[in-house]
DRENDO-1510 file (C-alpha; in Angstrom, 1 decimal, always signed):
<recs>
REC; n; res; u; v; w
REC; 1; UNK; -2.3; +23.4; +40.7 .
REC; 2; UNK; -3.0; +24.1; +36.8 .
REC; 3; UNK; -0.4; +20.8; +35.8 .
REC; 4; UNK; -2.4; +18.8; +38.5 .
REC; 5; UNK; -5.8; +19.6; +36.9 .
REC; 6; UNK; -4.0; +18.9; +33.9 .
REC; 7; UNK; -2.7; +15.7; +34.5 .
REC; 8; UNK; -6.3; +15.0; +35.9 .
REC; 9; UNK; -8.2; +15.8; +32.4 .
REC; 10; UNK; -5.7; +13.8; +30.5 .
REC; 11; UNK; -6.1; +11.3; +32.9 .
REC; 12; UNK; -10.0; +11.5; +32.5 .
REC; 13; UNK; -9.6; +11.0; +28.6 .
REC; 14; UNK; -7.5; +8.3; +28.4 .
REC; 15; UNK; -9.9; +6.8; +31.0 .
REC; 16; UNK; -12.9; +7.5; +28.4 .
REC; 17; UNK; -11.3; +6.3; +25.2 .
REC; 18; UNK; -9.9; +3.1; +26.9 .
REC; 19; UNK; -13.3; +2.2; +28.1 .
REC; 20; UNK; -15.1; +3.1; +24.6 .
REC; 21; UNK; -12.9; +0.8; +22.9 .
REC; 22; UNK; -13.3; -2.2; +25.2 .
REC; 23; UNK; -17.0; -1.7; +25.6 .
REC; 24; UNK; -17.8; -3.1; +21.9 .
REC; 25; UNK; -21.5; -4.5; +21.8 .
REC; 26; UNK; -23.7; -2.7; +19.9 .
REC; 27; UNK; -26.0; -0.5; +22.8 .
REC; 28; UNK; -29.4; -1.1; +20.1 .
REC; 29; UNK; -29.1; -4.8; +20.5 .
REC; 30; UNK; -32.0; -6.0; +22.3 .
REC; 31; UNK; -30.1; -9.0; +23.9 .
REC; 32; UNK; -27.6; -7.0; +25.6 .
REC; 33; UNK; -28.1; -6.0; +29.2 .
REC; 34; UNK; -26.2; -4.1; +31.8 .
REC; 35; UNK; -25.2; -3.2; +35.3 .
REC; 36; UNK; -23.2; -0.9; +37.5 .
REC; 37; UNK; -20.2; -2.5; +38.2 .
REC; 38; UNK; -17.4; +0.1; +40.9 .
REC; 39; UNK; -13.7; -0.1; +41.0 .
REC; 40; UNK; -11.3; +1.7; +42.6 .
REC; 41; UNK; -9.0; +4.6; +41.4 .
REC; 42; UNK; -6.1; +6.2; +42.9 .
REC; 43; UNK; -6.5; +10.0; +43.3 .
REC; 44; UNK; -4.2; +12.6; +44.9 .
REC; 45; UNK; -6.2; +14.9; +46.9 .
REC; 46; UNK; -5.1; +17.7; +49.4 .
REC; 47; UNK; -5.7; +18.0; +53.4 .
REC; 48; UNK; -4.5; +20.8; +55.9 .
REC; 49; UNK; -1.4; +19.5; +57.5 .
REC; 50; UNK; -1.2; +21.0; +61.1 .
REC; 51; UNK; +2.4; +21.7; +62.4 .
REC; 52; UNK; +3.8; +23.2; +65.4 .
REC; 53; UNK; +4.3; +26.7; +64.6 .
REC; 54; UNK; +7.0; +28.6; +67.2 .
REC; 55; UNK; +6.7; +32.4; +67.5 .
REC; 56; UNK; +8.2; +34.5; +70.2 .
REC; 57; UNK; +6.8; +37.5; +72.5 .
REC; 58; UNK; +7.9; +39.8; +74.7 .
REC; 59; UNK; +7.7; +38.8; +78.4 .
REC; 60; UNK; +9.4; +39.3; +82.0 .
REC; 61; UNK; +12.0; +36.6; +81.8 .
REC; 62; UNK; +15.0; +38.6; +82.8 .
REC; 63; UNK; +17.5; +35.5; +81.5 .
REC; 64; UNK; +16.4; +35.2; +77.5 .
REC; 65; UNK; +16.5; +38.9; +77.4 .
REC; 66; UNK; +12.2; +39.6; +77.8 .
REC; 67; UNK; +11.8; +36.6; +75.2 .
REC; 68; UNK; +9.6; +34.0; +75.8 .
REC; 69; UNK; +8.9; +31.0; +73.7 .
REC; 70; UNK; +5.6; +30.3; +72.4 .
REC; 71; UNK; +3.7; +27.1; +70.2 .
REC; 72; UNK; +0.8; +27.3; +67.9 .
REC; 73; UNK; -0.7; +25.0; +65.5 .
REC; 74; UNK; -0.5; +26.0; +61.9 .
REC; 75; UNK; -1.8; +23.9; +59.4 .
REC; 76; UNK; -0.5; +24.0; +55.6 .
REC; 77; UNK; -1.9; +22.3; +52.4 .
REC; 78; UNK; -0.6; +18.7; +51.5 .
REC; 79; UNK; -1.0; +15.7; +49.2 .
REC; 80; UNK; -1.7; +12.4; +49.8 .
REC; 81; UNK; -2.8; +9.2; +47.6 .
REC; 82; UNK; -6.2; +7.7; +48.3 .
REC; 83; UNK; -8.9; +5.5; +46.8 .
REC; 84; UNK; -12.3; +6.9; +44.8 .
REC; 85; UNK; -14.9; +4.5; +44.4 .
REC; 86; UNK; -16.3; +5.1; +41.0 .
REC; 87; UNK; -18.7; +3.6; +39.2 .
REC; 88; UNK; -19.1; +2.7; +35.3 .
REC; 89; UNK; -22.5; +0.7; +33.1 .
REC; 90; UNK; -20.9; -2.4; +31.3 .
REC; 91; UNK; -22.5; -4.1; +28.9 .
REC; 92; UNK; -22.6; -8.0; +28.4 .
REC; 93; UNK; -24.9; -10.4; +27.0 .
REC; 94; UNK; -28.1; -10.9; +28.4 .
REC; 95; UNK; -28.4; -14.9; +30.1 .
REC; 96; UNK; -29.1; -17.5; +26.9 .
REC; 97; UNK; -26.8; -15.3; +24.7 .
REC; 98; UNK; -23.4; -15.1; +23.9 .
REC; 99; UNK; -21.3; -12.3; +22.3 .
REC; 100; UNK; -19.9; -12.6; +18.2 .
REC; 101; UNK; -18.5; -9.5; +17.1 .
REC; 102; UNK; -20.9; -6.5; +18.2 .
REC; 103; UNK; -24.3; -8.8; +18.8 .
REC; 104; UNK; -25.4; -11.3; +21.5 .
REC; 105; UNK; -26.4; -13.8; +19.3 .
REC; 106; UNK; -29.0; -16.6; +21.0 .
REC; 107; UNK; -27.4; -19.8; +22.4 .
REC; 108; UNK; -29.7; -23.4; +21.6 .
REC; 109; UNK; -28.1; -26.1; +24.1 .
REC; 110; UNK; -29.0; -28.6; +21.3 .
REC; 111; UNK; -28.1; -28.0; +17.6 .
REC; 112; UNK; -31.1; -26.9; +15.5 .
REC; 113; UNK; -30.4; -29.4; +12.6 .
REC; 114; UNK; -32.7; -28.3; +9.8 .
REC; 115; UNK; -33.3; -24.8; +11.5 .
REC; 116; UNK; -31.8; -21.7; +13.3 .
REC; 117; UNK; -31.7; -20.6; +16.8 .
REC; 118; UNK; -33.8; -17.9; +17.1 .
REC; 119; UNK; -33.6; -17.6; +20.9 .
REC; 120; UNK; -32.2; -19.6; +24.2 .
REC; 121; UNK; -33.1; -22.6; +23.6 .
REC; 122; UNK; -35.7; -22.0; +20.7 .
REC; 123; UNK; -35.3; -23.5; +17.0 .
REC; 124; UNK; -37.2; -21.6; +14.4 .
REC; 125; UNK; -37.5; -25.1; +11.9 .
REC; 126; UNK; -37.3; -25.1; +8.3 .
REC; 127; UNK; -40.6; -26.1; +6.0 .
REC; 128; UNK; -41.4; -29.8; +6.6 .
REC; 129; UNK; -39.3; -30.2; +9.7 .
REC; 130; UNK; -40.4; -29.8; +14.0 .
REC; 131; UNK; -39.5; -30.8; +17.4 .
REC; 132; UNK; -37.2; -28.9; +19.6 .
REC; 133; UNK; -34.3; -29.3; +17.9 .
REC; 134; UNK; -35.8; -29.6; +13.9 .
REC; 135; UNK; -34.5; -33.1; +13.7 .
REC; 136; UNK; -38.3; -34.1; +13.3 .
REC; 137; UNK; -39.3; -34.9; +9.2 .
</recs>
């Protein structure tokens, strides 16, 4: 039992550091957003396995020497595989964005020409410049 809990711990940590180092985006970025996503994991777990027990009593029967057969069920502890549902937050860029590095930088379907994207769709224009997409002198 105390390897199983073991293996179950170490398990646990892997589990943990994998999913820190996946799970890059920067959590104080206001574009990112997240959800509860489930998946499945294989656990061994333990169940009370019945069996037919045989015992023997004294009795009348003359011919098996005042021994008579009896059956009970016993059950004993046993391991199996099965699924856990579990569940985990993942972070991804929030709709309009996409992800460079550790940030969710803001995407502009057209190219701000004398300008910078600011947010979806939204050019922030240089001095002297306008329209959607800063092309306007």
């Amino acid at each position: 039992v105390a390897h199983m809990l073991f293996r179950w711990i170490l398990k646990g940590l892997i589990l943990t550091f994998v999913l820190k180092t996946t799970l890059s985006l920067n959590p104080d970025d206001p574009n990112v957003c997240s959800h509860w996503e489930s998946y499945a994991v294989t656990v061994q777990e333990s169940y009370a396995h019945p069996f037919d027990q045989i015992y023997y009593t004294r009795c009348t029967d003359i011919l098996n020497w005042f021994k008579c057969t009896r059956h009970r069920i016993s059950y004993k502890t046993a391991y199996r595989r099965g699924l856990r549902t579990m569940y985990r937050r993942r972070s991804q860029c929030c709709p309009g964005y996409y992800e460079s590095g550790d940030y969710c930088i803001p995407l502009c379907t057209e190219e701000c020409v004398h300008g910078r994207c600011v947010s979806p769709d939204t050019c922030h224009c240089e001095p002297g410049w306008g329209g959607t997409d800063c092309s306007s002198g």
